[in-house]
C-alpha positions in Angstrom: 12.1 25.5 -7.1 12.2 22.8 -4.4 9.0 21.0 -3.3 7.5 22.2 -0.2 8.1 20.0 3.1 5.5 17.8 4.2 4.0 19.1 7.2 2.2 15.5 8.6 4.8 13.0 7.3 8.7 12.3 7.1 10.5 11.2 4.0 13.6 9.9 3.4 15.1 7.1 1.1 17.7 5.5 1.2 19.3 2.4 -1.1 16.3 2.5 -3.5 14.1 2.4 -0.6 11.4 5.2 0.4 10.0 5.7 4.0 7.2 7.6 4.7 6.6 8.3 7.9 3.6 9.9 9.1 4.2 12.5 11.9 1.4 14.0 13.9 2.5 12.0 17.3 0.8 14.1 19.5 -2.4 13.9 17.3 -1.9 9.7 17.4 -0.8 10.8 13.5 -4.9 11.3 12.6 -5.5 11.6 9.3 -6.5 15.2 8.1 -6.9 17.5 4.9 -2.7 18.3 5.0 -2.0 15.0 5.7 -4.4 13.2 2.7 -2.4 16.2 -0.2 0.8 15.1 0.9 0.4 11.4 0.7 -0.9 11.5 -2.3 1.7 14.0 -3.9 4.3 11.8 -2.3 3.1 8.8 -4.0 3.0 10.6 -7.2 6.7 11.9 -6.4 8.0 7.6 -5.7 6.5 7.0 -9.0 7.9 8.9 -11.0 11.5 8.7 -9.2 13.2 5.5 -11.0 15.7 5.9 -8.3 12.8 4.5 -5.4 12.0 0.7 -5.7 9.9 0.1 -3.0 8.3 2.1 -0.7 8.1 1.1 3.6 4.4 3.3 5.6 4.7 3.7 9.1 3.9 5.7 12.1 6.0 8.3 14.2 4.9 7.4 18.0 2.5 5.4 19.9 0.1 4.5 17.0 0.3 4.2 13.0 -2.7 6.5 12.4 -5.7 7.0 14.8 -8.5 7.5 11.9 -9.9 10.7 11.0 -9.2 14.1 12.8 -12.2 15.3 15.1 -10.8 18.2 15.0 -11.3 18.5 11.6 -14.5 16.8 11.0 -15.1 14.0 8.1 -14.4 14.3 4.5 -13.0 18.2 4.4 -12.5 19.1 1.0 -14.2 16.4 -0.4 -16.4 17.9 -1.9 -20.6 17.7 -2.0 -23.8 15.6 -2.5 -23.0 13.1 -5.2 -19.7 14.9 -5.4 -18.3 14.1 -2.4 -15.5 11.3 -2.3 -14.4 10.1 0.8 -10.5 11.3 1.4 -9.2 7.7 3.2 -10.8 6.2 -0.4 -8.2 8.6 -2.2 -5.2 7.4 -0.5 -6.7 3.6 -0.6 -7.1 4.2 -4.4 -3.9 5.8 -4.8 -1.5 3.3 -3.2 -3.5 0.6 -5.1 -2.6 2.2 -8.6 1.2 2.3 -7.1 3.9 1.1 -9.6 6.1 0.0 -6.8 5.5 -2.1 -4.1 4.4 -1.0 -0.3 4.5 -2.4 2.7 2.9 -1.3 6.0 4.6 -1.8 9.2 1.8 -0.9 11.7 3.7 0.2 14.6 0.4 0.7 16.8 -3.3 1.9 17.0 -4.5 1.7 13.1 -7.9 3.3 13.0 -10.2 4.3 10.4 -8.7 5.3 7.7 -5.6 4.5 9.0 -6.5 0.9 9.2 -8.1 1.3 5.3 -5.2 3.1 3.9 -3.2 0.0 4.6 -5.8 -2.8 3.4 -3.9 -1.3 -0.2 -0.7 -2.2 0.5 1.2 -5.4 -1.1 2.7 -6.8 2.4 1.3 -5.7 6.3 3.6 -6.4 8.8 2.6 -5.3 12.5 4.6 -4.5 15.6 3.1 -6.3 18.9 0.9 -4.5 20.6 -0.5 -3.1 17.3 -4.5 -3.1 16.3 -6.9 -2.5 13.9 -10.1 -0.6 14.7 -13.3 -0.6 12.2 -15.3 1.5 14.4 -18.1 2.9 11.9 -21.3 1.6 13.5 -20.5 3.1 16.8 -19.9 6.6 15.8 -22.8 6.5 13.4 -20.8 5.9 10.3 -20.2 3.6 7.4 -16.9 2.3 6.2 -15.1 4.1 4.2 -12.0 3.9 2.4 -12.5 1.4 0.3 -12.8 -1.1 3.4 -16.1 -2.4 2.1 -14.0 -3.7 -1.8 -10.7 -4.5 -0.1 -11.3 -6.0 3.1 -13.7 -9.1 2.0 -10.8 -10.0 -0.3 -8.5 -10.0 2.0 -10.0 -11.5 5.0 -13.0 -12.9 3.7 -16.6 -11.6 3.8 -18.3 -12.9 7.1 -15.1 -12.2 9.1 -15.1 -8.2 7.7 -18.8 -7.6 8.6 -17.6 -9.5 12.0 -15.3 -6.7 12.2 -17.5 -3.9 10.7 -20.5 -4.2 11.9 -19.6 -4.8 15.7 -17.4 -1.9 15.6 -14.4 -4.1 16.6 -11.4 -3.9 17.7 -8.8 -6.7 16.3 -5.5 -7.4 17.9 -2.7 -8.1 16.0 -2.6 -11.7 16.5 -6.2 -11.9 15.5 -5.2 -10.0 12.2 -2.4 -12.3 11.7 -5.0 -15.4 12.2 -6.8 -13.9 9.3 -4.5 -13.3 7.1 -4.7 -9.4 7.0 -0.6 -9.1 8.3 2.1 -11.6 7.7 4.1 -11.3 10.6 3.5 -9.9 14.3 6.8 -9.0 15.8 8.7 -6.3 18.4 8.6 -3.1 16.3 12.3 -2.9 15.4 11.8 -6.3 14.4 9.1 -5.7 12.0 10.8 -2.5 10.9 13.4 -5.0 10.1 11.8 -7.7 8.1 10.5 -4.7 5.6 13.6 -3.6 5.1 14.6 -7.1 4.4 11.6 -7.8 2.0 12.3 -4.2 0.7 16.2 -5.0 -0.5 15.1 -8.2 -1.9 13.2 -6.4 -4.6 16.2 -3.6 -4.9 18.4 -6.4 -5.4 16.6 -9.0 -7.3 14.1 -8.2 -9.5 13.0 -6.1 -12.4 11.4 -2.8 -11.8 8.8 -2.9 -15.0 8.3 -6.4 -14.0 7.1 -5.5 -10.4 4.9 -2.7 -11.9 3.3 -4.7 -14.3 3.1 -7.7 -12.1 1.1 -5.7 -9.0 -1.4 -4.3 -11.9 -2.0 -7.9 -13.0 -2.7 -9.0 -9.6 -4.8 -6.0 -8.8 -7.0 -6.3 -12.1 -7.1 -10.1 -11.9 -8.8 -10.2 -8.5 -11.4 -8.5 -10.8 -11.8 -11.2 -13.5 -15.0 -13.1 -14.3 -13.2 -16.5 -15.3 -9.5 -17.6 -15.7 -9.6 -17.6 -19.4 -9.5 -13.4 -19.1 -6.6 -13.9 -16.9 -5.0 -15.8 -19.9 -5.8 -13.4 -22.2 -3.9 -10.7 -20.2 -1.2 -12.6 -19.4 -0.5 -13.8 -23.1 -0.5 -10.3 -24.2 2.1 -9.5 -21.1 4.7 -12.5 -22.1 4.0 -11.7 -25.7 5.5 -8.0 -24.5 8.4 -8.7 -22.2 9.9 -12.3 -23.9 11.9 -10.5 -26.3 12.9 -8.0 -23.6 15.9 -6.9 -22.7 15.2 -7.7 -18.9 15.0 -11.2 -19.6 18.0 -11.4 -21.5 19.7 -10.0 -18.5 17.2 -12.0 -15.9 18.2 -15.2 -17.7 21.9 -14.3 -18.0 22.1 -13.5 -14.1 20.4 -16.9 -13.5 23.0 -18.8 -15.9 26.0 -16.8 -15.0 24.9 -16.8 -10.8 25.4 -13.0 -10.3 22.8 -10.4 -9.1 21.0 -9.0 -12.6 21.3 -5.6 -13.5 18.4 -5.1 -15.0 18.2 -2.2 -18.0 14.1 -1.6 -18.2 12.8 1.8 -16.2 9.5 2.6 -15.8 10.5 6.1 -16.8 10.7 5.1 -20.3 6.9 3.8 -20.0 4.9 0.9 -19.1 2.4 -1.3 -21.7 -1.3 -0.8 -20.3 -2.9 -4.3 -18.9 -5.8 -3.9 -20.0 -8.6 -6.0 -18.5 -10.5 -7.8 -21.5 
């Protein structure tokens, strides 16, 4: 039995690249209920495909994703009282524990949770024209989506309560100036430059390497003091030396050919465990 189509989103991969593109243009793709379910069962589906390398987020439209559905309310479905767990926190959770990289390419209005879901992702590039809107305080809410871990770290913490607690609006160039996307270019350029990035890590480097190396970075920001860094990092070089990968990486480098790397993160990936 086939798995049901998305109903908010388009899929398709293509050369060990995934794309997910979410699709409610004449919604400004808002996030919903239908559209939280099938991002996170598609994420579940790239990881365990050791076909997809990397995967590319954007938005069908004028806007990458215009923040929660009115329509719908806030937090459908997530349950009650201490219970309750904020859906934009799901995704941002989700993409974080991805084993395969994912880069944004923020085609226009990111809002909300649209603007959190991508504060997860390894690279941000955004089209001209594109924005980022923390808008909590004037609606009468609070950030959500993990905005309030994520976004300190990325941009620093007196710029995100800049941000947060004016309600503000931030242009691409500002986010650029702060670090929070890499490039600003024309949309078919920035569509571009992922797909460059994207075939760099089809073509060059080795899949349980990239997993193990985004959970390293992840749980490292976490660390009290380098020396727990070390210790996790010993125990990850103890692992791979005697790998197969690096015979192969080492060979490629010797020999000057692209590596064909054996390791799949099918076969299963050593925990980093965080001492």
């Amino acid at each position: 039995m086939s798995d049901p189509q998305p109903t908010t989103l388009r899929y398709d991969v293509a050369g060990g690249i995934a794309t997910i593109t979410l699709d409610r243009p004449d919604a400004m793709n808002a996030f919903n209920s239908a559209m939280m379910n099938e991002l996170l069962a598609m994420f579940d589906r790239i990881d365990a495909d050791d076909d997809v390398r990397v995967v590319i987020v954007t938005g069908a439209g004028r806007a990458f994703c215009a923040g929660a559905d009115l329509k719908e309310g806030f937090g459908v479905g997530g349950g009650e009282g201490d219970a309750f767990r904020d859906r934009g926190g799901r995704v941002a959770l989700r993409i974080r524990e991805m084993l395969k990289p994912v880069i944004g390419v923020i085609n226009g209005a990111a809002a909300g949770a649209g603007a959190t879901m991508l504060l997860a992702m390894d690279m941000r590039i955004a089209a001209e024209g594109a924005r980022f809107l923390f808008p909590y305080t004037r609606i009468g809410m609070v950030p959500e989506g993990c905005a309030s871990w994520f976004l300190p770290r990325l941009v620093g913490t007196a710029r995100a309560l800049e941000w947060t607690l004016w309600g503000m609006t931030v242009s691409a160039g500002d986010a650029l100036a702060a670090g929070l996307v890499s490039a600003v270019l024309p949309l078919d350029e920035a569509l571009e430059l992922a797909h460059t990035r994207a075939e760099e890590i089809v073509r060059t480097t080795a899949p349980v390497s990239v997993a193990l190396t985004r959970q390293m970075m992840w749980q490292g920001g976490e660390l009290a003091d380098p020396m727990a860094a070390h210790l996790v990092e010993s125990r990850m070089v103890a692992l791979r030396r005697t790998s197969a990968d690096v015979a192969e990486g080492v060979s490629a480098m010797r020999e000057k050919r692209a590596p064909a790397f054996p390791g799949r993160i099918g076969d299963g990936l050593p925990t980093v465990r965080v001492p």
